[in-house]
C-alpha positions as CSV (number, residue, x, y, z in Angstrom):
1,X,94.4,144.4,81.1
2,X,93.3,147.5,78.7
3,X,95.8,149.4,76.7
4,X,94.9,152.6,76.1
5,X,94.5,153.5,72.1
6,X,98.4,155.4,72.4
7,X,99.8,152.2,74.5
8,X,97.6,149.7,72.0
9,X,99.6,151.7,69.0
10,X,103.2,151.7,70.4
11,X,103.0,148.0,71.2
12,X,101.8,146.8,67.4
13,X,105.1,149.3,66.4
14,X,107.1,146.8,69.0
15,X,105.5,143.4,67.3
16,X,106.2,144.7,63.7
17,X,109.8,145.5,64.9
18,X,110.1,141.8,66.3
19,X,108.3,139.9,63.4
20,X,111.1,142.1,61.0
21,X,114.0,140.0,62.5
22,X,113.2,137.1,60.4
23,X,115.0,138.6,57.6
24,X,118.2,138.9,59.1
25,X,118.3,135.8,61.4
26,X,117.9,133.2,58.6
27,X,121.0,134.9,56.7
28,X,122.9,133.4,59.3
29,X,121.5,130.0,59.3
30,X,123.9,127.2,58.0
31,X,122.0,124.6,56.5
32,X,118.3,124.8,57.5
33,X,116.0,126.0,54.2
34,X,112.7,126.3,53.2
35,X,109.9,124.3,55.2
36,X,112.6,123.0,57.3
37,X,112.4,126.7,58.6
38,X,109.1,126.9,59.2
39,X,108.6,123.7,61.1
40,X,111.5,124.6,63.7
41,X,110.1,128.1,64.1
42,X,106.7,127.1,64.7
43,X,107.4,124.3,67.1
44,X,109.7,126.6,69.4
45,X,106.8,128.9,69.0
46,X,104.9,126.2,70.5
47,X,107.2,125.2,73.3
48,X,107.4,128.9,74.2
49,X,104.1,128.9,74.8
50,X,103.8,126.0,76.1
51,X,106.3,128.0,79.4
52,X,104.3,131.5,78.8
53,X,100.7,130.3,78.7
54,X,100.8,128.8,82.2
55,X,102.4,131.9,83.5
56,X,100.2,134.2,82.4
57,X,97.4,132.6,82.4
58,X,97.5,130.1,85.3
59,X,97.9,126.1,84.9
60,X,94.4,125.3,84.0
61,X,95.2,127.3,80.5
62,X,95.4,123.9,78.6
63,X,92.4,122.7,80.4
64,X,90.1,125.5,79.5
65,X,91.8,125.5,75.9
66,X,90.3,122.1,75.7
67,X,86.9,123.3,76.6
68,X,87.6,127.1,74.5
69,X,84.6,127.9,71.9
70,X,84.9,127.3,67.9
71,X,86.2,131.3,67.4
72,X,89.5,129.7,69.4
73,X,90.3,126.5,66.9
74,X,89.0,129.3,63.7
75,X,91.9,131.5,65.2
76,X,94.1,128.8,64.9
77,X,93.6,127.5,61.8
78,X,93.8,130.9,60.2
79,X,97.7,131.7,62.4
80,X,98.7,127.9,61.1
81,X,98.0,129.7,57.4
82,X,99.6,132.8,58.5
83,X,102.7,130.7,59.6
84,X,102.9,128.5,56.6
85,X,101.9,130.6,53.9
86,X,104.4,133.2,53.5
87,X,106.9,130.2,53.5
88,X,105.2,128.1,50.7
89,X,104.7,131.3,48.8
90,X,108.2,131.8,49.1
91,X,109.0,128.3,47.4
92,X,107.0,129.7,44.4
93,X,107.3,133.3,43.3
94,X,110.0,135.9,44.0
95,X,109.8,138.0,47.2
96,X,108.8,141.2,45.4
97,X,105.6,139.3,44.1
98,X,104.5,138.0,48.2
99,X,105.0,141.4,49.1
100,X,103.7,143.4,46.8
101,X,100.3,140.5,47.3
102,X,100.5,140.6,51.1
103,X,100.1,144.9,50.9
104,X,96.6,144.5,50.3
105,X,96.3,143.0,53.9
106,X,94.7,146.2,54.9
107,X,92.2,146.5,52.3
108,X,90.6,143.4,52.6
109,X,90.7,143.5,56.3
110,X,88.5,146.8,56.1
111,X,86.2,145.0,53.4
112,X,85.5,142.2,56.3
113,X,85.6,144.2,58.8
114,X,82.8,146.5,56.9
115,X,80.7,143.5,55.8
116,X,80.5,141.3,59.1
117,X,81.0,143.8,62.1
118,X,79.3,146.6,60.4
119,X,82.4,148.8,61.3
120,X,82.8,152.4,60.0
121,X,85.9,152.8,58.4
122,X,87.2,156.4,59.1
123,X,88.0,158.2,55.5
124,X,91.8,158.8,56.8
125,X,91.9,155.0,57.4
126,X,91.1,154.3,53.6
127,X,93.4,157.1,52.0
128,X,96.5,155.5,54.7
129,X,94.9,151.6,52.9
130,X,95.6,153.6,49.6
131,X,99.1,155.1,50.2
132,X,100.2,151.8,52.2
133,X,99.5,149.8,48.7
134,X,100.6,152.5,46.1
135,X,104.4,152.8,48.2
136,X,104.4,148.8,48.3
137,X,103.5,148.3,44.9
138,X,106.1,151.0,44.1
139,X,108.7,149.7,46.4
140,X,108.5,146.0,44.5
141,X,107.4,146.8,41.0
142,X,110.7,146.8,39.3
143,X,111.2,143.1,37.8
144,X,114.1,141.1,38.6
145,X,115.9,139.4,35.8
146,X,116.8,136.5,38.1
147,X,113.1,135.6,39.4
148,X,110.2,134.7,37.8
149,X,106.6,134.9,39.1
150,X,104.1,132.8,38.9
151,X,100.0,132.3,39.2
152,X,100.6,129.5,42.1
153,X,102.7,131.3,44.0
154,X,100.4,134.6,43.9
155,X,97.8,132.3,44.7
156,X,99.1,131.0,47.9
157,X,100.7,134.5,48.4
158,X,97.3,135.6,49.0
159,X,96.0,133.2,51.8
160,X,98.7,135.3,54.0
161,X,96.5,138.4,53.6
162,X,93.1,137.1,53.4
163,X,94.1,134.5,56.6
164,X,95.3,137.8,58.5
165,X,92.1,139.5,57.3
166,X,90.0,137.2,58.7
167,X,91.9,136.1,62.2
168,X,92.1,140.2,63.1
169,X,88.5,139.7,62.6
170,X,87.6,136.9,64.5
171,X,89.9,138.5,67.1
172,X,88.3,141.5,67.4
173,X,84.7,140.1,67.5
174,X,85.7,137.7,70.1
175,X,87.2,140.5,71.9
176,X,84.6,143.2,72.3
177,X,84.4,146.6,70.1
178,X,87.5,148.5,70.5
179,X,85.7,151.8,70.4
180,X,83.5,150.9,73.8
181,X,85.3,151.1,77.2
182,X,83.3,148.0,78.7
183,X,85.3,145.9,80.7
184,X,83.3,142.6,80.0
185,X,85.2,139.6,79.7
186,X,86.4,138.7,76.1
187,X,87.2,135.0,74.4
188,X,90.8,134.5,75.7
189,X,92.5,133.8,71.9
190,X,96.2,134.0,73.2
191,X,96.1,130.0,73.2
192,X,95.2,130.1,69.4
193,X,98.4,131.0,68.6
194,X,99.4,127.8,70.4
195,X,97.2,125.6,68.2
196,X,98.7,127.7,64.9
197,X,101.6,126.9,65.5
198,X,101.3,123.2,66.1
199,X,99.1,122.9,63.0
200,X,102.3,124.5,61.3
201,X,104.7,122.0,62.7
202,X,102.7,119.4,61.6
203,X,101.6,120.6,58.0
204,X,105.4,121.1,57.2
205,X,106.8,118.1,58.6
206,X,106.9,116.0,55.9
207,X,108.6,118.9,53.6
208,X,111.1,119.8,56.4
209,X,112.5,116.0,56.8
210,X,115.6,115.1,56.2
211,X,116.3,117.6,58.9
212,X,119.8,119.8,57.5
213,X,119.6,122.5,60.4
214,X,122.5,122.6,62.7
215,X,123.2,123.2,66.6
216,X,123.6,127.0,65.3
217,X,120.5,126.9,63.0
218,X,118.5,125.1,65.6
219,X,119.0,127.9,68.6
220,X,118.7,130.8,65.7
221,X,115.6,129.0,64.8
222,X,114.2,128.8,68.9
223,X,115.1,133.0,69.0
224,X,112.5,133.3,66.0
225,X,109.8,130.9,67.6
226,X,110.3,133.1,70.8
227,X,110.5,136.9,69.6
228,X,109.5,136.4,66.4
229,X,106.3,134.7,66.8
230,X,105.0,133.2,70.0
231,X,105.8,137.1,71.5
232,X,104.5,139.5,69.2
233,X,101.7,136.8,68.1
234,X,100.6,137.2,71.7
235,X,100.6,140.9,72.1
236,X,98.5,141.3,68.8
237,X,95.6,139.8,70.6
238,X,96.1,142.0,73.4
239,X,96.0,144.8,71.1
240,X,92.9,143.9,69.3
241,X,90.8,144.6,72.4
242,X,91.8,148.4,71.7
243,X,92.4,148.6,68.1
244,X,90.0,147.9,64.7
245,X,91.1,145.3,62.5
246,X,91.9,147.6,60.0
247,X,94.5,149.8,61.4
248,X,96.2,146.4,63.2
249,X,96.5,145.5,59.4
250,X,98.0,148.9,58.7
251,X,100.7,148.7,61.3
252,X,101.5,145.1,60.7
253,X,102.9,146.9,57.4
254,X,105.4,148.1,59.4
255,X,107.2,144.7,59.5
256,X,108.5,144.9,55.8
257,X,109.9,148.8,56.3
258,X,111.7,147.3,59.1
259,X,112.9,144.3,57.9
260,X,114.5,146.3,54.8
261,X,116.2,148.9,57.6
262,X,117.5,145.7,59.8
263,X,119.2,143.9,56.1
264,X,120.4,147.5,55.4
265,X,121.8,147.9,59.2
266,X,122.4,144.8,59.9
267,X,123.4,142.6,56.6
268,X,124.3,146.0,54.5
269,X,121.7,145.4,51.9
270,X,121.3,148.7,51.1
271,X,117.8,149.5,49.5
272,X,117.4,151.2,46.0
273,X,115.8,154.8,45.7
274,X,112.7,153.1,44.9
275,X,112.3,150.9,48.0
276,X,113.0,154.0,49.8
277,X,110.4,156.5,48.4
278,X,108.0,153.8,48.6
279,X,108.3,153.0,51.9
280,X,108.6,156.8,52.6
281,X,104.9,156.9,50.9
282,X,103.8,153.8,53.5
283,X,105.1,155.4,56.6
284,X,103.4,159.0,55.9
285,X,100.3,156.9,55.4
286,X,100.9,155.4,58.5
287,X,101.7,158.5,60.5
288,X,99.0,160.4,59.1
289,X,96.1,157.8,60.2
290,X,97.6,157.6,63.9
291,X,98.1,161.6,63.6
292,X,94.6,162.3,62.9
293,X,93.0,159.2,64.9
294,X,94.9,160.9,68.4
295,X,93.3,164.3,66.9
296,X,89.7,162.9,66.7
297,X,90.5,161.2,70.0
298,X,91.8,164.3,71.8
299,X,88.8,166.6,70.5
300,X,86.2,164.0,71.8
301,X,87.5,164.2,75.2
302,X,88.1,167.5,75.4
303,X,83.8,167.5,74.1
304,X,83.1,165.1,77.1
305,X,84.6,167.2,79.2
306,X,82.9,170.0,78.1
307,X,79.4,168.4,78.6
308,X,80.3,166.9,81.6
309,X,81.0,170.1,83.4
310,X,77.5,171.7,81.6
């Protein structure tokens, strides 16, 4: 299946709303903290896969997965750094700090993108890059008197961006240049979320143990290895066949604005004037790159058109 550049868009909104109800769902867990977090998450996200994979996919999915090409296990490796990253970097700075260090996602996914599959990167793509950063950086900037940042934790901080930056990449070049409508058969990388997941159980076991997490933890935990990962995770790569790595980057962005609107809604954590302009500031950038891409996109088919009937 093919979405369409409109359909491609609407369904990386859909993810980012899913991967923002991580936020809220952990305010109601009990006892579970920290790793212990991460590792049930990521091996729910596992055993829904485990149930979605085959459907999808057929039964021989584990069989070929067995048999799948390097760019698969790469894939992996860089979601099980995705998965675990964000949690370590957690343990180690304040929130602000991983946020305001994950906003340059989009940047250094048009830097690789640029440098190894010689992509163009559209001017209105960089200046929505430039006022994505400036409203994050904005939104987190003021210091909090309880929290203290440190080197370590910027520096794991960062492998959530640059593991992003690279996995979009090696998605996209495994599944064929969004901007050509061939229908030739890409690398099937759904299963690499699989393998990410697994590597994340088992890189935070021995932090998660003793176990603390109750019944009610334990089935709040399974919703986020379900919706909050193994879902959205899965439609990303479906949405990598249409979009560049650079504006999946952009929209994954989306996932903090909502995550602040679902604590505001939802846990009445009502954000300050400066989380609001800044966010304003990301979501005009936003707006405006997916305004003028359907422009661009409109005025070429109305040109093909034009030549077709000459």
């Amino acid at each position: 299946m093919r979405l369409s550049h409109t359909q491609a868009v609407w369904v990386m909104v859909a993810c980012a709303a899913m991967w923002s109800i991580a936020g809220v769902v952990t305010r109601h867990l009990e006892s579970a903290q920290s790793f212990e977090v991460t590792f049930w998450r990521s091996v729910f996200t596992v055993l829904s896969l485990l149930v979605i994979l085959p459907i999808t996919q057929g039964l021989g999915v584990f069989q070929r997965l067995l048999k799948a090409p390097r760019v698969v296990w790469f894939s992996g490796v860089c979601w099980a750094f995705m998965f675990t990253s964000f949690m370590m970097a957690l343990t180690l700075t304040t929130v602000a700090e991983v946020l305001i260090t994950m906003s340059i996602g989009p940047l250094v996914t048009a830097l690789i993108a640029r440098v190894f599959l010689k992509h163009h990167i559209a001017g209105r793509t960089w200046l929505a890059i430039a006022m994505a950063g400036v409203g994050m950086a904005w939104m987190f900037s003021e210091p909090s008197a309880n929290d203290a940042a440190t080197p370590w934790g910027t520096l794991v901080a960062l492998l959530v961006p640059i593991s992003a930056a690279i996995n979009w990449t090696l998605v996209q070049r495994a599944q064929g240049d969004p901007a050509s409508s061939s229908d030739s058969q890409p690398v099937e990388l759904i299963p690499a979320v699989m393998v990410g997941a697994l590597l994340s159980a088992l890189a935070t076991l021995p932090f998660a143990t003793p176990f603390q997490a109750t019944y009610t933890d334990v089935a709040w935990l399974a919703l986020l290895g379900l919706v909050q990962l193994a879902i959205p995770c899965a439609l990303v790569v479906v949405c990598a066949r249409v979009l560049p790595a650079p504006e999946i980057s952009l929209l994954a962005l989306l996932e903090v604005l909502f995550g602040i609107a679902l604590a505001w809604v939802g846990a009445g954590e009502e954000p300050s004037a400066r989380v609001l302009s800044g966010g304003s500031l990301v979501l005009v950038g936003l707006l405006l790159n997916e305004w003028l891409a359907s422009r661009e996109s409109t005025k070429e088919k109305l040109a093909k058109h034009e030549s077709e009937e000459m």
